[in-house]
ZAKE-338745 format. One line per field, with one value per residue (C-alpha): x, y, z; residue number from 0; residue in one letter. Coordinates in steps of 0.05 Angstrom, whole numbers, plus 5000, padded with zeros to 4 digits. Example, Ala and Ser with C-alpha at 12.3 -4.5 7.8 and 13.67 -1.06 7.14 Angstrom:
! ZAKE-338745
X 5246,5273
Y 4910,4979
Z 5156,5143
k 0,1
r A,S
This chain:
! ZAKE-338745
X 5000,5023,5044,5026,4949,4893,4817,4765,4725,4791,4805,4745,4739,4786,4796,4828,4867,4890,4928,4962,5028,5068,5135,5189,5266,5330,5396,5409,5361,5295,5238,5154,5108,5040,4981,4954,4895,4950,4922,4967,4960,5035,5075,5130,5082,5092,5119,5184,5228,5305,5361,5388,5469,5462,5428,5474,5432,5371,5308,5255,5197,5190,5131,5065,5022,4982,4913,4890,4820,4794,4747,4696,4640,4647,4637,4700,4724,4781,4817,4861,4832,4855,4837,4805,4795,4744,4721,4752,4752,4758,4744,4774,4792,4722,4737,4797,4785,4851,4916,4983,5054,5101,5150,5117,5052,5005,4933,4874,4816,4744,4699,4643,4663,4742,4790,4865,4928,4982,5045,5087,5169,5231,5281,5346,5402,5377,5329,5268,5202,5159,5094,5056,4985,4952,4881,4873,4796,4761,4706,4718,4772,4792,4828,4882,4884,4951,4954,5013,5012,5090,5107,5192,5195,5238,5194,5196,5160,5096,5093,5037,5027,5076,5096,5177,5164,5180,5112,5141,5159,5209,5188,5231,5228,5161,5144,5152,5216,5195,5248,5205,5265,5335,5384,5336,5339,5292,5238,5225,5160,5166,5119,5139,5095,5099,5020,5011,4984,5016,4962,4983,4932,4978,4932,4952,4908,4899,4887,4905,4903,4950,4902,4965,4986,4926,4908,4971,4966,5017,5010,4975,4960,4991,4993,5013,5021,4995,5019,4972,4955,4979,4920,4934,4884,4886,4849,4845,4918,4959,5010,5041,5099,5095,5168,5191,5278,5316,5354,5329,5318,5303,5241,5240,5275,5221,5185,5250,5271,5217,5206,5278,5279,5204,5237,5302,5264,5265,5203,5175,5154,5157,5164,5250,5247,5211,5260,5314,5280,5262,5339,5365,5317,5351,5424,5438,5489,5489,5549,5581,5575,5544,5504,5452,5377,5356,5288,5227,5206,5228,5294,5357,5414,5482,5455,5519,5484,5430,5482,5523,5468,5430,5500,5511,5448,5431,5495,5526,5453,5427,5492,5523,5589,5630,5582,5603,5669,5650,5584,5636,5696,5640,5606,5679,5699,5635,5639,5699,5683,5617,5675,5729,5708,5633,5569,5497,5499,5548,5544,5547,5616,5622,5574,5642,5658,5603,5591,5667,5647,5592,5635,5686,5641,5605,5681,5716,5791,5807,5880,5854,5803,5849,5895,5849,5803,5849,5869,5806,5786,5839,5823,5753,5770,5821,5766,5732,5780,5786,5778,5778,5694,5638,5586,5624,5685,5711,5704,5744,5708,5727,5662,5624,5587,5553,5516,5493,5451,5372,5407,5380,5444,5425,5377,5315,5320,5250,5241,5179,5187,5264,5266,5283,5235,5284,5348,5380,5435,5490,5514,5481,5470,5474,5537,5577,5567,5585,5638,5662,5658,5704,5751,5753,5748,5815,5858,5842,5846,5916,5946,5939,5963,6012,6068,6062,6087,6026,6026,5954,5943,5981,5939,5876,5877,5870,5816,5772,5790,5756,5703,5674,5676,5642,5590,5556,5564,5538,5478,5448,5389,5396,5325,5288,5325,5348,5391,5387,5370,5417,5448,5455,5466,5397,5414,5404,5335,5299,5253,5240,5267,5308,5370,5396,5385,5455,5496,5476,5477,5549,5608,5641,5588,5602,5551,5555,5503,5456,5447,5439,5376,5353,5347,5310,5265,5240,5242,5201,5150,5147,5176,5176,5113,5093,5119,5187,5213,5177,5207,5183,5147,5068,5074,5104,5068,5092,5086,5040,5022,4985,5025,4970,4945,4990,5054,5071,5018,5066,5135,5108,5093,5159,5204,5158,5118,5118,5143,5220,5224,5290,5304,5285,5369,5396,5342,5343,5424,5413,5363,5396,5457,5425,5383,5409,5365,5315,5287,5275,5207,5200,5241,5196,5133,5164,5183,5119,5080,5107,5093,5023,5035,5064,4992,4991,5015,5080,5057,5120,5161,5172,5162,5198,5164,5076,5039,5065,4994,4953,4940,5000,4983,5058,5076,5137,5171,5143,5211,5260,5331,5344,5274,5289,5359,5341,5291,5334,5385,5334,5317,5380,5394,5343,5366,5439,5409,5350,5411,5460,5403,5392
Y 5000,5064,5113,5173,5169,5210,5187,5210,5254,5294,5298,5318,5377,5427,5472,5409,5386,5452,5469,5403,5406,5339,5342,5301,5320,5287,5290,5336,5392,5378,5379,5361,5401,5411,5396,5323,5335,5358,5426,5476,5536,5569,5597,5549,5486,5437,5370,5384,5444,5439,5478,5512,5510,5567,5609,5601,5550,5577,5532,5536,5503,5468,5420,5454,5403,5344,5339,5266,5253,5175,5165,5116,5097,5164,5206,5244,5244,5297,5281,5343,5407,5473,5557,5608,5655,5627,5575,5502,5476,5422,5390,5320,5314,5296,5227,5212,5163,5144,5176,5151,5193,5140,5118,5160,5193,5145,5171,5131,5158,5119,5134,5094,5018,5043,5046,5090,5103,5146,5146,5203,5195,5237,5194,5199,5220,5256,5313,5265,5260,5189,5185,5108,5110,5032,5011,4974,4951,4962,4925,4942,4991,5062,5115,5155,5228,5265,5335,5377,5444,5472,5532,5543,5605,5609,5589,5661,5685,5680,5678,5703,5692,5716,5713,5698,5635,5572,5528,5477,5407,5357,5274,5234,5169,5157,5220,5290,5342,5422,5482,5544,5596,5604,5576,5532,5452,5423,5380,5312,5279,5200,5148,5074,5050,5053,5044,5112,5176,5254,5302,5373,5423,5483,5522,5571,5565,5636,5670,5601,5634,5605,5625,5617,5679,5715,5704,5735,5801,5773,5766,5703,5690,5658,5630,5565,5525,5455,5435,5379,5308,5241,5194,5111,5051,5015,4960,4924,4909,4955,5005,5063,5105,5176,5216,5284,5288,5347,5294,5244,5166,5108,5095,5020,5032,5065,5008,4970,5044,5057,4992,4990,5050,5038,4976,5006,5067,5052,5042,5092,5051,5108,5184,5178,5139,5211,5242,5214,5216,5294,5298,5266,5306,5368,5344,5361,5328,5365,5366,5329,5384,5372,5427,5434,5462,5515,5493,5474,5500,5568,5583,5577,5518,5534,5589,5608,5612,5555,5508,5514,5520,5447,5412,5366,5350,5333,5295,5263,5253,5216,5173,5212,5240,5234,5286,5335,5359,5359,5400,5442,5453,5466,5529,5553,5556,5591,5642,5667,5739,5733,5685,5728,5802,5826,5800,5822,5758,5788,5724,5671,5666,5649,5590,5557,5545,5523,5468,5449,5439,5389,5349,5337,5322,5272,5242,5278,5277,5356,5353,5335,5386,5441,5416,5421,5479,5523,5572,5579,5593,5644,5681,5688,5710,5767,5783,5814,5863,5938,5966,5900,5905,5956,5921,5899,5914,5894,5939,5963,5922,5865,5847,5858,5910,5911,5976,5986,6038,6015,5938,5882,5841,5785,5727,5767,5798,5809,5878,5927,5975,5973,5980,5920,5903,5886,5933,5898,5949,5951,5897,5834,5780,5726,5748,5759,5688,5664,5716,5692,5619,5625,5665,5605,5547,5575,5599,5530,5488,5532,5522,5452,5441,5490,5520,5550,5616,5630,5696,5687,5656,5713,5775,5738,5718,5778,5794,5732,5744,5816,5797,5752,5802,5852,5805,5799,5878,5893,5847,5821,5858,5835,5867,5827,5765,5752,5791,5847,5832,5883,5948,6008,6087,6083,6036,5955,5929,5889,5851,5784,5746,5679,5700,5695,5625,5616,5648,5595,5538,5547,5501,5573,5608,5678,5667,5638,5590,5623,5673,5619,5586,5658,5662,5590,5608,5663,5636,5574,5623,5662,5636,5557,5524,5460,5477,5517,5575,5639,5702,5754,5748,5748,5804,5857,5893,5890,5811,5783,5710,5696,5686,5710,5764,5810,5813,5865,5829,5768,5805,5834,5763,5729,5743,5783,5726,5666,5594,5568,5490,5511,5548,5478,5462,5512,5513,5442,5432,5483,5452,5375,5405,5436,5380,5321,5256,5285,5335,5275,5278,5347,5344,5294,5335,5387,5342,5299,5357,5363,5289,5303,5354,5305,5312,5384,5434,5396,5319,5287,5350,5395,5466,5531,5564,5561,5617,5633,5636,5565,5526,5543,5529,5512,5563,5580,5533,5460,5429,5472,5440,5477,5455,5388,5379,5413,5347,5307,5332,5344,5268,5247,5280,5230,5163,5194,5219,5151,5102,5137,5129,5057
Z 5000,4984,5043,5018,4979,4974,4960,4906,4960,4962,4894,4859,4912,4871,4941,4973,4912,4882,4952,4952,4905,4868,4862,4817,4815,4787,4790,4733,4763,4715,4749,4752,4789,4785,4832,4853,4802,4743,4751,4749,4797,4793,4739,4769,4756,4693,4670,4646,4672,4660,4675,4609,4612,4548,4586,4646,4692,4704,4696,4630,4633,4563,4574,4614,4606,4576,4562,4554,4520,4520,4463,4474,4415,4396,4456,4475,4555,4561,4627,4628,4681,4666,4695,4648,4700,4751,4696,4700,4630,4618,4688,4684,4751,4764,4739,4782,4842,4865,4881,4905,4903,4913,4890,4834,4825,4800,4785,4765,4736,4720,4660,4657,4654,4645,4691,4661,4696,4685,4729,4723,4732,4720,4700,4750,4697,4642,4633,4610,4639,4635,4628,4631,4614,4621,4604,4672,4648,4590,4565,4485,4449,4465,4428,4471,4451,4474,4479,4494,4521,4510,4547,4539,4576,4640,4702,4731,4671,4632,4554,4510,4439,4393,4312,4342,4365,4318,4311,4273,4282,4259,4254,4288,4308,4347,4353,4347,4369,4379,4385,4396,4416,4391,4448,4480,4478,4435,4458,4445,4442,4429,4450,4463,4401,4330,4329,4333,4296,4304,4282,4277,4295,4316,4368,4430,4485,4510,4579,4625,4688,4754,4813,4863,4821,4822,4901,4907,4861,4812,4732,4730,4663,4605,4530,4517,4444,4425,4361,4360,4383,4384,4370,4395,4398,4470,4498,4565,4593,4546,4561,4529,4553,4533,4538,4534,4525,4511,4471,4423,4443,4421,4428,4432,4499,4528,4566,4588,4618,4652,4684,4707,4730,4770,4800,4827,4859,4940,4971,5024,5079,5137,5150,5160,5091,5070,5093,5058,4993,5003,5021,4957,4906,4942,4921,4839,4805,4734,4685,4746,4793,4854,4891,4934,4910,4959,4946,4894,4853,4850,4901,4871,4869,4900,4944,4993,5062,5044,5018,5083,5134,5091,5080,5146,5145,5074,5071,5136,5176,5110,5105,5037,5083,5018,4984,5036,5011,4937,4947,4993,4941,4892,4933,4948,4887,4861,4910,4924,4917,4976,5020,5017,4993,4985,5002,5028,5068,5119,5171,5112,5105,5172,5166,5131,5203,5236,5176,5180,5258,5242,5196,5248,5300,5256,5257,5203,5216,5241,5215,5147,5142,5169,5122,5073,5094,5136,5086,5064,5149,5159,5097,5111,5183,5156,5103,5166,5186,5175,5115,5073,5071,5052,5084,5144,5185,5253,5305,5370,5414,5377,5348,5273,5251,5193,5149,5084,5074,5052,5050,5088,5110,5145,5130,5148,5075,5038,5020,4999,4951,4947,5024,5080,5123,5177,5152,5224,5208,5265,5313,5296,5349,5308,5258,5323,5352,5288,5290,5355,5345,5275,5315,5363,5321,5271,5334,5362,5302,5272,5347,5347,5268,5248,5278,5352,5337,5284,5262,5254,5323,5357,5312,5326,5402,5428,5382,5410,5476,5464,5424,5481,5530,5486,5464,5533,5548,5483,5471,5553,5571,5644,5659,5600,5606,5531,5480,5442,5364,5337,5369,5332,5340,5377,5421,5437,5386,5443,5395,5415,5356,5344,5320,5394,5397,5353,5405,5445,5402,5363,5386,5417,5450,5482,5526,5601,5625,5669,5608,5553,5610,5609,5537,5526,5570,5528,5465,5498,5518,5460,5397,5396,5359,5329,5263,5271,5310,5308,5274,5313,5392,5378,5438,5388,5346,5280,5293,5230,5244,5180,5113,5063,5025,4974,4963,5011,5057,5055,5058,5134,5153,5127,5176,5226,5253,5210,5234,5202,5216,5193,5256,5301,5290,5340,5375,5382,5396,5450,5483,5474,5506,5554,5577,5543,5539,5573,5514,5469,5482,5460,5399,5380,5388,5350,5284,5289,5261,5195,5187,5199,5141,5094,5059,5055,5012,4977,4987,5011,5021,5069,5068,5075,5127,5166,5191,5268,5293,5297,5255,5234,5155,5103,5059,5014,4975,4983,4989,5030,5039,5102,5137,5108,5141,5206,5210,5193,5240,5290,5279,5278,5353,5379,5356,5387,5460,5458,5442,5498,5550,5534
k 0,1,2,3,4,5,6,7,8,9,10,11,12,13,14,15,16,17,18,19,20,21,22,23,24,25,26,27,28,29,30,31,32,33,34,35,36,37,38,39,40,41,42,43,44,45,46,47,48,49,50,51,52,53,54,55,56,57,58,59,60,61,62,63,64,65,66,67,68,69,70,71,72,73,74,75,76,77,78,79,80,81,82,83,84,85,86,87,88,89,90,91,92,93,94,95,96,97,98,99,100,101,102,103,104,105,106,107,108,109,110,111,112,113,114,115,116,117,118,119,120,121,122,123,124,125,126,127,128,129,130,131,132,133,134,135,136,137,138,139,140,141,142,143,144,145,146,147,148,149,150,151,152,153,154,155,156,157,158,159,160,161,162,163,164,165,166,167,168,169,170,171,172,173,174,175,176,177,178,179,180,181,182,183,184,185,186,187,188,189,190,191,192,193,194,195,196,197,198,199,200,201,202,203,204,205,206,207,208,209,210,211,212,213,214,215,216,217,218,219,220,221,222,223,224,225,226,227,228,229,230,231,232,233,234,235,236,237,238,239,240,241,242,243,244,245,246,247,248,249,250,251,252,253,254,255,256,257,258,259,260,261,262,263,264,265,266,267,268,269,270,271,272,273,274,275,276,277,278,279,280,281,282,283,284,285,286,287,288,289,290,291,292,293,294,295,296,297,298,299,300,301,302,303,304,305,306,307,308,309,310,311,312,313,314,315,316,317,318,319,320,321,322,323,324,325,326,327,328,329,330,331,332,333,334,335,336,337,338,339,340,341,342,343,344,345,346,347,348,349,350,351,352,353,354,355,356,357,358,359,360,361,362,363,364,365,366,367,368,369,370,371,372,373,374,375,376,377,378,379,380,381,382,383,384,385,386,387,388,389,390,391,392,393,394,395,396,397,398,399,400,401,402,403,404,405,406,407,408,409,410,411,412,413,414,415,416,417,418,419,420,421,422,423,424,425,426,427,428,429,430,431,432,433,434,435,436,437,438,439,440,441,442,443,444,445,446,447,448,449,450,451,452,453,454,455,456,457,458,459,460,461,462,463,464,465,466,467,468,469,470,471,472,473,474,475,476,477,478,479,480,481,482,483,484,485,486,487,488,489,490,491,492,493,494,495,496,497,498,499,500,501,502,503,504,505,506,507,508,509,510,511,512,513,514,515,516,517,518,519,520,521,522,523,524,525,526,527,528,529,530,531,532,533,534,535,536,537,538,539,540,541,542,543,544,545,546,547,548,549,550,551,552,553,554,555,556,557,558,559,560,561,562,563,564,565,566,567,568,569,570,571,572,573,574,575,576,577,578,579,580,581,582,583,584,585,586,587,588,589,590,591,592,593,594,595,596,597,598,599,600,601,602,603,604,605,606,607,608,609,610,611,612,613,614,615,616,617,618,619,620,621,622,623,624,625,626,627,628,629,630,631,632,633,634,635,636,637,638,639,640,641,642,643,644,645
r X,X,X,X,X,X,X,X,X,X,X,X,X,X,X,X,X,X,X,X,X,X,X,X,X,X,X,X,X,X,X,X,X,X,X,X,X,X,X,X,X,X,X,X,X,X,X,X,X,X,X,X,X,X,X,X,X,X,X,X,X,X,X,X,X,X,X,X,X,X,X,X,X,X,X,X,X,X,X,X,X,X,X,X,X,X,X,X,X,X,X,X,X,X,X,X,X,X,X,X,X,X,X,X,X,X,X,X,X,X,X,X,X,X,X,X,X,X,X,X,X,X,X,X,X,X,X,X,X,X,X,X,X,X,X,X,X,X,X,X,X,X,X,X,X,X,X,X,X,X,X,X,X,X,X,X,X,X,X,X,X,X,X,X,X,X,X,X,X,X,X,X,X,X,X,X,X,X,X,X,X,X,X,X,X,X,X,X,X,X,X,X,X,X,X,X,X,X,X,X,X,X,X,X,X,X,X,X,X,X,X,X,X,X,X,X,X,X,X,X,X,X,X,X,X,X,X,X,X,X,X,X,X,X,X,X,X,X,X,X,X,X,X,X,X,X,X,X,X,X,X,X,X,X,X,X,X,X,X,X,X,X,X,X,X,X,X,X,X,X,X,X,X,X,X,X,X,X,X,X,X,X,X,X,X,X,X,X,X,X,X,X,X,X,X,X,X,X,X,X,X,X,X,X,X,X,X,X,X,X,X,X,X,X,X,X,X,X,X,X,X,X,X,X,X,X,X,X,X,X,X,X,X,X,X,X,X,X,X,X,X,X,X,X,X,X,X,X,X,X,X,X,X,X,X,X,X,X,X,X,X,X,X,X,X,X,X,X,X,X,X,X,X,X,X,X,X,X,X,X,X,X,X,X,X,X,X,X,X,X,X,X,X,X,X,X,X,X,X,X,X,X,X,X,X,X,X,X,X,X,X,X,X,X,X,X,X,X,X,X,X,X,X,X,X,X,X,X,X,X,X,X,X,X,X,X,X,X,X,X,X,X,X,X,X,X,X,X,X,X,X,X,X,X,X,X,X,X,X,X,X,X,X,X,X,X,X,X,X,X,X,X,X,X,X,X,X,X,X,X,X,X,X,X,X,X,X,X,X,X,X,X,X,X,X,X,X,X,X,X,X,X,X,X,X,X,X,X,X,X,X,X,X,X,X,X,X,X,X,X,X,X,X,X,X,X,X,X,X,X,X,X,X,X,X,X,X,X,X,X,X,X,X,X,X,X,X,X,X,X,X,X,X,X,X,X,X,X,X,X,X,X,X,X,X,X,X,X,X,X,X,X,X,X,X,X,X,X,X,X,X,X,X,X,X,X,X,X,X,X,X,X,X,X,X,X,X,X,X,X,X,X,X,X,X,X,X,X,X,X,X,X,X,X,X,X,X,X,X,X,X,X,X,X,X,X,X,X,X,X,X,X,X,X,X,X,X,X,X,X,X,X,X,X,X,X
């Protein structure tokens, strides 16, 4: 039986199905992603979108959609559901009565005396999509009529109708190829049959709306071709696989692929097997390059702070610990200039550290990786000082400040109208226990592998030494009980936010104990929730706990109130090593809830961010690499505190 399924009563009733999101990823960085009725309600949705190396990376969707008709004695049953507005036409979901998403999504739909099922798949190396469509009963003959809907626009866009693009075809073996922009890949359509007809009927389909778009104020409405049909006879028992390759196969190949494919995928038998699978989709491996994918469908692959802050977990909680230095080398090399010069993400570098710190700890020899990473350690740390940054310089006191004027530089980084919502501009809390810990962690690590008399070590000693004592002056408010956010010309920012919660989770904290007890107490009270850590108190008032509305509606909300599951990892190594065994039982009631969400929003995947206040809805992306590790890890610290108090 399938673990993750959903029932005809919830799939003909379009304001269930329409919020709950499919996904499909490979290791080459295509994707499939549309809604559990095929319905698609964001300009990110479609079949087939694939990173474009000639247009440096970034993803196209080529393939929107498939309609599929069944003929039967003449009467015409189009299975495909697409928006006009507030019209559904046609409405084909209303004959689907089963749906299961794993290994694959499999959907079966019933007309009449018929049963039909397609399964949808990605292939794992190539940028290919699958389709299997079966006559599972039929009492006499049907006719299969395939209808593709081709988009190849880039996913953050919308195309209308224009006389540039190409609407021409070439014949190729069992099917059809398309190439409707200079510089894009062309698109191959080739069934697994030879008993097969391609009727061109070039026709775009104007004004499909995406009401995701529309509910929130964007451009929601778009043009999409269909060049025509392919037409196949089917009766009881047969199968056809439908697929759509930026390069051209054989086509006799098709079944044997699939099936081998099908048969090798792992099964998902609980919610830590979910896990793992959301964990690998997140992991790209294109050109061989491995990177990390922010998140689906829209965020970004090889993202500095997301890569660093998802790596241990992606990698050494799911087993992968050789992945961790490639995906490493590979984001070092990419961003030299953020590591070692100018960034906007002023605390990112420093997450080198604290990543190099989980890799050792998971038993990573330290003289190898300060053989190996050390350079790149020390010059981040002297990228810090005077004069060698715009955005950030050391200070005096020992510690970081950081300024750009009408820049948000931190993670806390939407904006409205050009401005930050939370600017943060001064002495962060969170960049100086990063701050401090790096400072810590390279004069530790360059004592105890390089020569005694570092120059290094002796410049950067006394620096730590003041930095720690500076920390605590600067950031305890001894009459509230937790630390200042940020401190600027104005004075210490005494919102209640979790970006303390680092200082007392990193390997080198600045803080003493009674004040890290002092600060968990707070953010028990007022920022921990069943589905992540709280961005903002509910107490203040610019706290928003609903993530809805307009865009600007949603930008107040993002980081001023809503829940990050990513945050649960600090908050969570605090609290373990604070109270050891003993806060197993809470860790678990804070990962069990986005289990119970496995049906929601991205089925199988687990999302960027929920609304602070109850019921604390998913929002964002539906598969978020850092709220996916942070599980993981979180997950992981249980087996490791359960097994060391048996």
């Amino acid at each position: 039986m399938a673990f993750l399924k959903f029932n005809k009563a919830e799939l003909v009733n379009l304001a269930y199905s329409l919020k709950r999101e499919i996904l499909c990823a490979n290791k080459t960085g295509a994707y499939c992603n549309t809604t559990i009725v095929t319905c698609n309600t964001r300009r990110y949705h479609g079949l087939l979108g694939v990173p474009v190396d000639n247009f440096g990376g970034s993803k196209y969707m080529l393939l929107s959609s498939v309609d599929e008709s069944l003929v039967v004695d003449g009467n015409l049953f189009n299975l495909g559901i697409h928006c006009y507005g507030d019209i559904y036409e046609p409405r084909g979901h209303k004959y689907i009565i089963d749906f299961q998403a794993d290994p694959v999504p499999a959907i079966l739909y019933r007309v009449g005396a018929i049963e039909f099922k397609k399964t949808i798949m990605l292939t794992p190396d190539m940028d290919q999509l699958l389709i299997k469509y079966e006559i599972v009963k039929s009492p006499a003959e049907v006719t299969l009529l395939l209808k593709p809907f081709l988009a190849f626009r880039n996913i953050h866009s919308l195309t209308r109708q224009n006389s540039e693009a190409d609407t021409s075809f070439k014949t190729i073996p069992g099917g059809v190829s398309f190439n409707m922009y200079k510089g894009f890949p062309t698109l191959n359509l080739q069934l697994s049959t030879a008993e097969y007809e391609y009727r061109p009927a070039p026709y775009w389909y104007n004004g499909i709306t995406y009401s995701d778009e529309a509910r929130r104020g964007f451009d929601c409405k778009e043009d999409l071709f269909v060049p025509g049909t392919f037409i196949l006879k089917m009766k009881q028992g047969d199968s056809v696989i439908l697929s759509a390759s930026v390069k051209e196969i054989k086509p006799k190949g098709l079944t044997r692929r699939f099936n081998a494919i099908y048969k090798e995928m792992p099964g998902i038998r609980s919610y830590h097997d979910q896990l793992l699978h959301c964990a690998d989709l997140l992991i790209r491996d294109r050109n061989g390059k491995k990177m990390i994918t922010a998140g689906f469908s829209w965020l970004y692959t090889g993202l500095l702070r997301e890569t660093l802050y998802a790596l241990p977990g992606l990698t050494l909680m799911t087993g992968r610990t050789e992945e961790f230095e490639e995906i490493l080398d590979n984001l070092i090399e990419d961003n030299r200039q953020r590591l070692f010069h100018k960034t906007t993400q002023v605390d990112a570098p420093l997450l080198v550290v604290t990543a190099l710190q989980s890799y050792i700890s998971f038993g990573a020899d330290p003289s190898h990786v300060w053989k190996k990473y050390g350079e790149t350690v020390r010059e981040i740390v002297e990228s810090y000082a005077p004069e060698k940054r715009d955005e950030v310089s050391l200070q005096p006191d020992g510690l970081l400040l950081a300024q750009k004027d009408n820049t948000a530089l931190t993670w806390m980084n939407a904006y409205i109208d050009g401005h930050p919502v939370t600017e943060r501009a001064g002495y962060q809390v969170e960049t100086n226990a990063f701050w401090y810990n790096a400072l810590c962690f390279a004069i530790d690590m360059e004592s105890r592998f390089t020569a005694k008399d570092s120059v290094f070590v002796g410049r950067w000693t006394p620096i730590r030494d003041l930095a720690k004592t500076s920390y605590v002056n600067r950031f305890w408010l001894p009459d509230l009980g937790y630390l200042a956010d940020y401190v600027d010309n104005a004075g210490p920012n005494t919102d209640v936010r979790p970006n303390q919660i680092f200082a007392v989770s990193v390997d080198y904290s600045p803080l003493p104990d009674e004040i890290k007890a002092s600060i968990m107490n707070i953010v028990d009270r007022e920022l921990v929730t069943s589905r992540g850590i709280r961005t903002l108190s509910p107490r203040d008032v610019k706290y928003r706990g609903v993530y809805e509305g307009t865009q600007r509606d949603r930008d107040l909300a993002y980081h001023n109130g809503c829940a990050w599951p990513c945050l649960l990892l600090p908050y969570a190594k605090a609290c373990f090593e604070m109270r050891g065994a003993a806060f197993c039982k809470k860790a678990e009631w804070l990962i069990e809830g986005f289990y119970d969400d496995l049906w929601k929003h991205g089925v199988g995947a687990f999302s960027e961010l929920y609304d602070g206040d109850p019921p604390h809805e998913p929002h964002g992306a539906i598969s978020s690499a850092m709220s996916t590790a942070a599980i993981l890890w979180v997950d992981w610290m249980i087996a490791k505190y359960k097994k060391g108090e048996d």
